[in-house]
C-alpha positions in Angstrom: 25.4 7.9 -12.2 23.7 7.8 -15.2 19.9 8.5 -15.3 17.1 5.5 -15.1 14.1 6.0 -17.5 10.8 3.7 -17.4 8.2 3.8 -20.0 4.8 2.6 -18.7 2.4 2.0 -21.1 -1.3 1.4 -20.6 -2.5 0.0 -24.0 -5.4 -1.8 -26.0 -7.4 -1.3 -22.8 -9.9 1.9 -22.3 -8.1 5.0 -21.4 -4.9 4.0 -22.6 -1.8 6.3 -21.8 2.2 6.6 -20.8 3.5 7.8 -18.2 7.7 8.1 -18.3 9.7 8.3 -14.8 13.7 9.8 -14.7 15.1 7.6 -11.5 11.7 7.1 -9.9 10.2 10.7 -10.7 7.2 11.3 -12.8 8.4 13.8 -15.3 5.3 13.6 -17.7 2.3 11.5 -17.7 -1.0 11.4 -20.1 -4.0 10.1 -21.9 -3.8 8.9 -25.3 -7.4 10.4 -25.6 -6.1 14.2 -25.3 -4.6 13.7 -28.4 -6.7 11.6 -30.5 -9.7 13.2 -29.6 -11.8 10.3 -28.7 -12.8 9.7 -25.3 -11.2 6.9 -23.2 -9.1 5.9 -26.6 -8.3 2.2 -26.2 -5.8 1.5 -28.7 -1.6 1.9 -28.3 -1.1 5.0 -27.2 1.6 6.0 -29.9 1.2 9.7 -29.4 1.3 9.7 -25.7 4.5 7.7 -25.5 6.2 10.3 -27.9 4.4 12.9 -25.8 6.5 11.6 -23.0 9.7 11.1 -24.5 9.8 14.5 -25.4 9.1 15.7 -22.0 12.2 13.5 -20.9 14.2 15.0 -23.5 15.2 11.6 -24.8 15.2 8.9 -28.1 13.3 5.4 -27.1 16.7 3.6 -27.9 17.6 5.5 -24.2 14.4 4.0 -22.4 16.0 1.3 -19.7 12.7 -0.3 -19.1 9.3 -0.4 -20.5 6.3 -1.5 -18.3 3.2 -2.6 -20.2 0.1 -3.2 -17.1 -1.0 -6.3 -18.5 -0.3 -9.7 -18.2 -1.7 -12.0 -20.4 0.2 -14.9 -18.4 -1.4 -14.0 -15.3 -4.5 -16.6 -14.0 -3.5 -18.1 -17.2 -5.0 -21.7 -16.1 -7.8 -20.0 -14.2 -9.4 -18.5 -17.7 -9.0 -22.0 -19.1 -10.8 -24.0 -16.5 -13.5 -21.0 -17.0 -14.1 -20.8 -20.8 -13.9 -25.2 -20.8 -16.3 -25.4 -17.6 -19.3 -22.7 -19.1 -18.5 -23.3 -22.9 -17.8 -19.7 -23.9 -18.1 -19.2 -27.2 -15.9 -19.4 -29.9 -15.7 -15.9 -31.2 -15.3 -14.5 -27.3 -12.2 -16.3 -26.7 -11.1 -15.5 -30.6 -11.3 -11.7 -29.4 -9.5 -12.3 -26.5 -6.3 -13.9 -27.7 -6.3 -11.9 -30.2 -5.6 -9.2 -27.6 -3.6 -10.9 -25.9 -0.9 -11.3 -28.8 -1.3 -7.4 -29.5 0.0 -6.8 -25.8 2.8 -9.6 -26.3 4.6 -7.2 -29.6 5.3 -4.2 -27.7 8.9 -3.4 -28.8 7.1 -4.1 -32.8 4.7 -1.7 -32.2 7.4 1.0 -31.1 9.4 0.1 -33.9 7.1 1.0 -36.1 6.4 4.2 -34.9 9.7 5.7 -33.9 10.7 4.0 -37.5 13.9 2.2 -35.6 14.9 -1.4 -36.0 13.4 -3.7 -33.3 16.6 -4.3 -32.2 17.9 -1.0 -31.2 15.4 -0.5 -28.7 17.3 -1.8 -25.5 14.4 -1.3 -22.7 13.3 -4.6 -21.5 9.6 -5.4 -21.5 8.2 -6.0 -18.3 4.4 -7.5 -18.0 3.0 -5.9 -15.0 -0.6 -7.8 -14.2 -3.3 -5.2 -14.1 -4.8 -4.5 -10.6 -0.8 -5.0 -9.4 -0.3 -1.5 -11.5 -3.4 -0.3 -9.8 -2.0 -0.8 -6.5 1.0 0.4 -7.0 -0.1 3.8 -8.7 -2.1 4.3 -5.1 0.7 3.6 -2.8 3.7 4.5 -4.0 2.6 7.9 -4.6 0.8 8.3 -1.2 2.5 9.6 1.9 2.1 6.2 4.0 5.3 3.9 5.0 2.5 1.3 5.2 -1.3 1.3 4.4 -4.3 -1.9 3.5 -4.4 -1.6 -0.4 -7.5 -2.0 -2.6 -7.9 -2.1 -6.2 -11.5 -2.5 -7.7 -13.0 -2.6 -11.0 -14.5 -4.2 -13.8 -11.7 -6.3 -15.1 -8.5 -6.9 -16.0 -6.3 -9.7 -16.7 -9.5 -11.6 -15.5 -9.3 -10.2 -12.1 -11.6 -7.5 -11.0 -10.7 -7.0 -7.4 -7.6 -7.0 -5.6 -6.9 -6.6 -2.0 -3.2 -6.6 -0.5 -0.9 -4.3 1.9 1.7 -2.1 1.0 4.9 -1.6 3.4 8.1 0.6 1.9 9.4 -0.6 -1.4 7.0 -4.1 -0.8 3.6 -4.7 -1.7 1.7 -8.4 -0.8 -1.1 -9.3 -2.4 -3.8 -11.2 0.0 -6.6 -12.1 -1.8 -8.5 -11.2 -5.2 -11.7 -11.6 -6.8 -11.6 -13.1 -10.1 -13.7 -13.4 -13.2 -16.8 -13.4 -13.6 -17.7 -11.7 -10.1 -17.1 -8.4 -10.6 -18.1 -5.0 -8.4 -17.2 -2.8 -12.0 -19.7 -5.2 -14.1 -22.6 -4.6 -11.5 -22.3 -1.1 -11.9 -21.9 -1.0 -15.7 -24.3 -3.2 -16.6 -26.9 -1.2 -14.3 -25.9 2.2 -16.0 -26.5 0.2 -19.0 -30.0 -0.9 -17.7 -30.7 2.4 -17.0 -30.3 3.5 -20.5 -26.7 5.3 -20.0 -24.8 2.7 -23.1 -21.7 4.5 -23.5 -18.1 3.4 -21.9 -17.6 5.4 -19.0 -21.1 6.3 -18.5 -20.8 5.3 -15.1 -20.6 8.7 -13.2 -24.2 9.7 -14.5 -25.6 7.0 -12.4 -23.8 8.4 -9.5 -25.0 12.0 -10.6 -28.7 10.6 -10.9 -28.2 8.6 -7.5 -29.3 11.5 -5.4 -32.8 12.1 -7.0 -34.4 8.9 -5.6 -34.8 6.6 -3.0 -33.0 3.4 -2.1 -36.0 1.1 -3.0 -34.5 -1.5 -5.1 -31.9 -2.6 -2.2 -33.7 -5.8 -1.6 -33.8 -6.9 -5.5 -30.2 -5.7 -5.8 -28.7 -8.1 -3.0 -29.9 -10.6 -5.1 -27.7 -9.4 -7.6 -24.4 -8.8 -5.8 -24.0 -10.9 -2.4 -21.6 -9.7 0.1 -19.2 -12.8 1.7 -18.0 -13.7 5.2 -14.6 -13.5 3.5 -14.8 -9.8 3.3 -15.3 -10.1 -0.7 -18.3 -11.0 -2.9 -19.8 -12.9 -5.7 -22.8 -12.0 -8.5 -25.8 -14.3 -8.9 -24.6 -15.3 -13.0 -28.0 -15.5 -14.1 -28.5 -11.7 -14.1 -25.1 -11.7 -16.7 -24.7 -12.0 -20.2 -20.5 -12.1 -19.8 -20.4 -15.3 -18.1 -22.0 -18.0 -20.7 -22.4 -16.1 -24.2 -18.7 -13.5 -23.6 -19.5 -9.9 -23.7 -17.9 -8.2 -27.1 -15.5 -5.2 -26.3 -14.3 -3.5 -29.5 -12.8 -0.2 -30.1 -13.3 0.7 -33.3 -10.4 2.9 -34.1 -10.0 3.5 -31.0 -13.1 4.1 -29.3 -14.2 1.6 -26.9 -17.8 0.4 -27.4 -18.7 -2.5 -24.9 -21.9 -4.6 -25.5 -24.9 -4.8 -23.2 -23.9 -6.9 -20.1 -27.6 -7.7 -18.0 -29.5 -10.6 -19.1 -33.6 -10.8 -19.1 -33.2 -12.1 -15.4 -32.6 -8.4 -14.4 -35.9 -6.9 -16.4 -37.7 -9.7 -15.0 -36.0 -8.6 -11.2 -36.3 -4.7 -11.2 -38.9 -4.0 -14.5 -38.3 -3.4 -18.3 -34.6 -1.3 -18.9 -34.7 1.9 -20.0 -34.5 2.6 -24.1 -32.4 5.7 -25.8 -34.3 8.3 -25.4 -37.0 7.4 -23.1 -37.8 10.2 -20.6 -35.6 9.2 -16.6 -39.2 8.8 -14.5 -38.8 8.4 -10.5 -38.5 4.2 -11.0 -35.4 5.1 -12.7 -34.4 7.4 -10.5 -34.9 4.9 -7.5 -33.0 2.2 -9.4 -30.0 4.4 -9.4 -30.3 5.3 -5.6 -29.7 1.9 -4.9 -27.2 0.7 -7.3 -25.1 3.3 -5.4 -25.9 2.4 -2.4 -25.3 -0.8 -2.5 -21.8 -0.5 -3.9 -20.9 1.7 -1.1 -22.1 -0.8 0.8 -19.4 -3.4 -0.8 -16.8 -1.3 -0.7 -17.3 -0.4 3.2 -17.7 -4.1 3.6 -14.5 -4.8 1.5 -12.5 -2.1 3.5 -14.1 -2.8 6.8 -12.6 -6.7 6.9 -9.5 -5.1 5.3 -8.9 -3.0 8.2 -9.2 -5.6 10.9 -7.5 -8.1 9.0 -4.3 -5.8 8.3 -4.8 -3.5 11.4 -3.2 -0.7 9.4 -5.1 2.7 9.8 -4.0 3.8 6.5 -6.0 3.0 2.9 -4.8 3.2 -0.3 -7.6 2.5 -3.1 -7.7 2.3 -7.2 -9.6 1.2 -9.9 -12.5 2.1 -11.9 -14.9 1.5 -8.9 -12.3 4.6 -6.6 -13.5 6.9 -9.8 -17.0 6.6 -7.0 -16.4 9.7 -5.5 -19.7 9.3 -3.5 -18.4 6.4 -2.0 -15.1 8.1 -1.5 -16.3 11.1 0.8 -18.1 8.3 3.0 -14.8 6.3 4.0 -13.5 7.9 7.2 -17.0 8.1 8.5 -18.1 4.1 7.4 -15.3 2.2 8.1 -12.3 2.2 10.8 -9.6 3.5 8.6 -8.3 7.3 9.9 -6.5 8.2 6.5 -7.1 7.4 2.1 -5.1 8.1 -0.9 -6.6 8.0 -4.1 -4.4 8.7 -7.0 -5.6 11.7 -9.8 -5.7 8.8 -12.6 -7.7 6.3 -10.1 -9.2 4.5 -13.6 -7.6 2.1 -16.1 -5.1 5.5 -17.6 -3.4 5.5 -14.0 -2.1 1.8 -14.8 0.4 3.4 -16.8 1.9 5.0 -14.0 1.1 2.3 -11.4 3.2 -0.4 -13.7 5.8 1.8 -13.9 6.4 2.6 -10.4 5.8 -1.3 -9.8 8.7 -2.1 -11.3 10.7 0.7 -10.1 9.9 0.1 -6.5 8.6 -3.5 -5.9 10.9 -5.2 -8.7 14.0 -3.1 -8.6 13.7 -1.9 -4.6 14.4 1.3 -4.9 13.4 3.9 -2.2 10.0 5.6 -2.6 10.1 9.0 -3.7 7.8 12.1 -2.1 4.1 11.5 -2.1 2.5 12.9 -5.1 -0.2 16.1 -4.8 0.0 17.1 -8.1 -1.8 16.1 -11.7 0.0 18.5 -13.6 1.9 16.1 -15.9 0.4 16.3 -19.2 0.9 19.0 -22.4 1.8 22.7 -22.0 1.8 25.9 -24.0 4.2 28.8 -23.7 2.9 32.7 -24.4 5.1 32.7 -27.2 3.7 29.6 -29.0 0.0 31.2 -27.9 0.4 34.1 -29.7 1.8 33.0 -33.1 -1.1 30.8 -33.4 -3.6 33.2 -32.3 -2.0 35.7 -35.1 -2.1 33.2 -37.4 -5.9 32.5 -36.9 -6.3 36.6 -36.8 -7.7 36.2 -33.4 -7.8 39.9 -31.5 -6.7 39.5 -28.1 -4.6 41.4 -25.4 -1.8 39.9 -23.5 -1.3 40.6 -19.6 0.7 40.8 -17.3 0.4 38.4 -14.5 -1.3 40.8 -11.6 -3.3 42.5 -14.0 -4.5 39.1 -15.7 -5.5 38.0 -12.0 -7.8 40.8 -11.2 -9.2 41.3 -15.0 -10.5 37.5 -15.1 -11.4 37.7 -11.3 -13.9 41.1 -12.4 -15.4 38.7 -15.4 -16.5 36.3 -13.2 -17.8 38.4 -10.8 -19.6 40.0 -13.8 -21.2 36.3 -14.6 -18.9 35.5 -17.4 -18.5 32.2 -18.4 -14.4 31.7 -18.7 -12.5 29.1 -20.1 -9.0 28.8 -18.3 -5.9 27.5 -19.9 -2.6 27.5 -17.7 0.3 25.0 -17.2 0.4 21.6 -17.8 -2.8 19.3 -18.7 -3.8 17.0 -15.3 -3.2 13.6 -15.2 -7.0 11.7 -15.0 -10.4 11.9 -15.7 -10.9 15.6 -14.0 -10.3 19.5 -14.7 -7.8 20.4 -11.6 -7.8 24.3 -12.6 -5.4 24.2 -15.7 -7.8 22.6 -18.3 -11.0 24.2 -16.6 -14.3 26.5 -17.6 -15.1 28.7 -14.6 -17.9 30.4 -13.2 -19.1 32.1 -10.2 -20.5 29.4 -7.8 -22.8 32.5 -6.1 -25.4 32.3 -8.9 -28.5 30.3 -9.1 -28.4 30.2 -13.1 -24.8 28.6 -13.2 -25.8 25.1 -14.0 -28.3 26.6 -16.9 -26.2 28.9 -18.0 -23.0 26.4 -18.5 -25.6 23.5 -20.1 -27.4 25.8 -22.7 -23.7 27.7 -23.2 -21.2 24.8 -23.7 -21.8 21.6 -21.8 -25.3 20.3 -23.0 -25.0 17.9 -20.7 -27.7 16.2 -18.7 -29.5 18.5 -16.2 -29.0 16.0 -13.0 -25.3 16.1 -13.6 -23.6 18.3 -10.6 -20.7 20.9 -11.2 -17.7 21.2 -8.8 -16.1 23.4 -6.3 -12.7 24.4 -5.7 -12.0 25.7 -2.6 -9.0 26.9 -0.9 -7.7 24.2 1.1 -7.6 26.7 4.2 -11.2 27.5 4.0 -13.2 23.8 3.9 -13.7 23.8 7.4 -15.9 26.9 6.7 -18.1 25.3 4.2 -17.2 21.4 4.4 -18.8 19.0 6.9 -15.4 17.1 6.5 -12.3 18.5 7.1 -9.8 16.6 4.3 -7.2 17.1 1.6 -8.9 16.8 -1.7 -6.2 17.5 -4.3 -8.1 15.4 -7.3 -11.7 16.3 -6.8 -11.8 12.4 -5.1 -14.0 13.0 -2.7 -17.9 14.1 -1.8 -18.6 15.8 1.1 -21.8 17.5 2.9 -21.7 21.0 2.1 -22.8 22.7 5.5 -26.3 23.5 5.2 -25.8 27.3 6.3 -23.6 27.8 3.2 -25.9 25.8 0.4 -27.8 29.7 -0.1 -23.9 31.1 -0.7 -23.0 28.7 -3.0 -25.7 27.5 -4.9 -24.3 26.5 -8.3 -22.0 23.8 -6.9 -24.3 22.2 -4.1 -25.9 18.9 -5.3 -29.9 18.5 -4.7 -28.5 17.0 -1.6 -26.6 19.1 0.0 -23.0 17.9 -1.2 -20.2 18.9 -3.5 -17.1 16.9 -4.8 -14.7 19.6 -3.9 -11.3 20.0 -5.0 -8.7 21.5 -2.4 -6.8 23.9 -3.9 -3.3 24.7 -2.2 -0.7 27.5 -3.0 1.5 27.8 -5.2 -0.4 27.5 -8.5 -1.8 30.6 -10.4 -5.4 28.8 -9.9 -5.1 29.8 -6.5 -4.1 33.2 -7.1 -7.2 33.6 -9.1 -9.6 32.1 -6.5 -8.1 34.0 -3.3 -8.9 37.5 -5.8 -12.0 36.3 -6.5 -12.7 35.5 -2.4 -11.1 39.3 -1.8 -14.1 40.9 -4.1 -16.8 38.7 -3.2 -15.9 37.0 0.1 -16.6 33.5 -1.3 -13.2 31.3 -1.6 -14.4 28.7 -4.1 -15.0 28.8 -8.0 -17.2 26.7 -10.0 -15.0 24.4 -11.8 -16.2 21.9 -14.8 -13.8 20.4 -17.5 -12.7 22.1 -20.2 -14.8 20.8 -23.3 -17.8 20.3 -25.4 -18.8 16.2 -25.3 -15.1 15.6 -25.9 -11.8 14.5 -24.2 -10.9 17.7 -22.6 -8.9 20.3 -24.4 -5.3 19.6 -24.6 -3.8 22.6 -26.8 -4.4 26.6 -27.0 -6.0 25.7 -30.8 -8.9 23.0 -29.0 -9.2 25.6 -26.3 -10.1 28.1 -29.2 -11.9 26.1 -30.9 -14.2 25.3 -28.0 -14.8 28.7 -27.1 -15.9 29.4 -30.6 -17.9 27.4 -31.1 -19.8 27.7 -27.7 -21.1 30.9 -26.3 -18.2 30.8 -23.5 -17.6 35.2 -22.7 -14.2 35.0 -22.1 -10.7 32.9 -22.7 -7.8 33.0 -21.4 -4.3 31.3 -22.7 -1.7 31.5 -19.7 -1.6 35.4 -20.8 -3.5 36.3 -23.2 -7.3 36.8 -22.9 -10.1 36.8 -25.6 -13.2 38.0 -24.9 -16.3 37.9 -27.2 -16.1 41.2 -29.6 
């Protein structure tokens, strides 16, 4: 039999990435931001796709199919009756079609950079619509036969919420939320109000949430209205997007997306926030609530799911299942018993998702095993480590593996700060212990010493445990399986003195279950042996960048920050 390749491709969206699969299996998946060093990159994601093809081991002239998660056909007459019914302007629907011909030359694009003739590239495109890839990244990778399926976000393919059910090879859409309402925009355009303007901004709303008090929840239902339907709609007045078109551009490359809220909202909740002004209490109340409230719509969502499918399993993607908050609440607020949510749960997992759409839904073949692990991206041998590392005259000392265990385990236990290369780059927005800085989650000063060391990073921001997955019963109100740092849980309150530097002002950490098998776990089970405390301090590895992809950005990094110790699978520097 010969071998099946698919090439999905997530591109001119934010995060764009490719993923390749050999006869259904992920052999390598990645952001194009790793590489072009500009966070959530939104352009074609040239060096990803060769990325991947080299992983495979193959020529695109061998690739049998390639998946783009877009289709600009899809709701095609739905985003006509909308611009002619609330006259959108000119220039808004200019931008738009011009997008929409940029995802249409796919095979021209690869032609030009694998310099082969248009022709010779035999993989037949396949236009997968957006939240379809969503869906399809969550269940076919999880463990259930059958499961209720949600995708959420702010849009795509002028959808922004999709709710279906997944059975074997099959997945049936049931209903969908379509432009302008939109669960992604609410939050967006609030972490814009609250003076957060960058894409992807979003988490440091969720960070912030915990400093206040739910306040604003009556003005905010006047925003965002939950339906008898099980979905929801936005009051349009408090929206720029609808009547004037909201300009995305990414500017080679990086995505840039204009202020959303309209005056209505100032006049609703109080003047926005300005760069630089100082985050006050109001601010901090505003931000309670926005969360709230969307866990609110998402338990409201999944709650009518459940009792209109009757399936006790949830699958969930999109930008809004980057809410980790809202994530750890699930099992507790609604009447599901089990959730998967994939490592690349954002726009960068439609890659994969369109891929296995195709292989599954269109082409029916069987699933493969569920998938645990993120570890699909870049990798660095010894070898390679040391010729660059002579070639920068670097001084370092290479170990051997037991030895390098125990010598990192004693600098953290020291208090050093330690950035941690190993294995492949993960798949996703988060650090899974292979692109990681480390630190001992025993010491009050953690969270200063990592934001005046490397991060600089705002001070409300919360850092991250990884535990061993045997242990979270010992420290975790909730007993689950977190292999992608999904999920928040309560930290139980006996152990918040123990592990100070990774509980959040109220009382919760979004842990990451580390299983065995990995060297990451090697280190953390030495480091519980000296100190009796099974869980590190884990942040991602960078400096207000994408997070480090090669041993020369890991160096660099360190360098240039006051981190006391790195190590490159083997070989450790430490500061002279």
């Amino acid at each position: 039999m010969t071998d099946q390749y698919i090439l999905g491709i997530n591109a001119y969206h934010g995060d764009s990435s490719a993923c390749i699969l050999k006869n259904g299996e992920v052999i390598a998946a990645t952001e194009e931001e790793r590489f072009r060093r500009i966070k959530h990159w939104a352009g074609f994601p040239s060096e990803a796709i060769s990325f991947c093809l080299a992983e495979a081991e193959i020529q695109i002239q061998e690739v049998d199919h390639i998946t783009i998660s877009r289709d600009p056909s899809a709701n095609l007459h739905k985003k006509i009756l909308h611009s002619a019914k609330n006259l959108v302007s000119v220039k808004a629907l200019k931008d738009r079609l011009a997008n929409t011909r940029k995802v249409v030359g796919v095979k021209a694009e690869l032609s030009g950079i694998f310099n082969v003739k248009e022709e010779e590239i035999k993989g037949k495109v396949h236009n997968v619509e957006h939240h379809r890839s969503h869906l399809a990244s969550a269940f076919f990778a999880s463990p259930f036969e059958e499961a209720a399926l949600l995708s959420i976000d702010g849009f795509g393919d002028f959808t922004s919420t999709m709710i279906a059910t997944g059975k074997g090879n099959k997945i049936q859409v049931l209903d969908s939320v379509i432009y302008p309402h939109s669960a992604g925009i609410f939050y967006t355009s609030l972490t814009q109000f609250l003076g957060f303007p960058h894409y992807g901004d979003e988490y440091k709303v969720m960070g912030l949430a915990p400093y206040g008090k739910p306040k604003y929840m009556d003005e905010l239902k006047q925003v965002i209205h939950l339906k008898d339907n099980g979905l929801f709609e936005l009051s349009l007045k408090y929206f720029k997007h609808v009547k004037e078109g909201v300009s995305m551009s990414w500017e080679n490359g990086d995505p840039h997306i204009e202020s959303i809220f309209s005056k209505e909202l100032e006049n609703l909740l109080g003047p926005a926030r300005q760069a630089g002004e100082e985050l006050t209490q109001r601010h901090m109340d505003i931000a309670t609530s926005v969360q709230r409230v969307t866990e609110e719509l998402v338990f409201h969502i999944l709650n009518h799911l459940q009792q209109r499918t009757g399936l006790k399993n949830v699958c969930i993607a999109g930008g809004v299942a980057q809410n980790s908050v809202a994530n750890g609440k699930i099992l507790q607020r609604t009447s599901f018993e089990e959730v998967y949510i994939p490592s690349a749960g954002h726009d960068a997992g439609t890659a994969m998702g369109s891929a296995l759409w195709l292989y599954n839904h269109i082409l029916e073949n069987d699933r493969l095993p569920a998938v645990y692990n993120a570890y699909t991206g870049l990798k660095s041998n010894n070898e390679e480590i040391e010729d660059y590392l002579n070639s920068q005259k670097i001084t370092y000392k290479r170990f051997r593996e037991s030895e390098l265990i125990d010598t990192v385990s004693d600098a953290l236990v020291n208090g050093a700060v330690v950035g941690w290369f190993q294995g492949r780059a993960e798949f996703g927005p988060r650090a899974l212990g292979h692109r990681s800085i480390l630190v001992d989650p025993r010491r009050l000063d953690a969270k200063e010493l990592l934001n005046s060391k490397i991060k600089r990073r705002e001070s409300f921001r919360p850092f991250a445990p990884s535990i061993l997955e045997e242990y979270v019963p010992e420290y975790f109100e909730v007993t689950d399986r977190v292999p992608f740092m999904e999920k928040v849980f309560p930290i139980k309150k006996e152990k918040h003195t123990e592990i100070p530097a990774v509980t959040h002002v109220d009382g919760t950490g979004r842990l990451q279950t580390v299983e065995k098998g990995d060297r990451y776990y090697d280190l953390i089970e030495r480091f519980r042996q000296k100190t009796g405390t099974p869980i590190l301090l884990n942040t991602s590895f960078n400096e207000n960048e994408p997070i480090v992809n090669t041993p020369a950005e890991a160096l660099d990094c360190f360098l240039r920050t006051q981190m006391d110790m790195l190590v490159l699978e083997n070989c450790v520097i430490t500061r002279g």
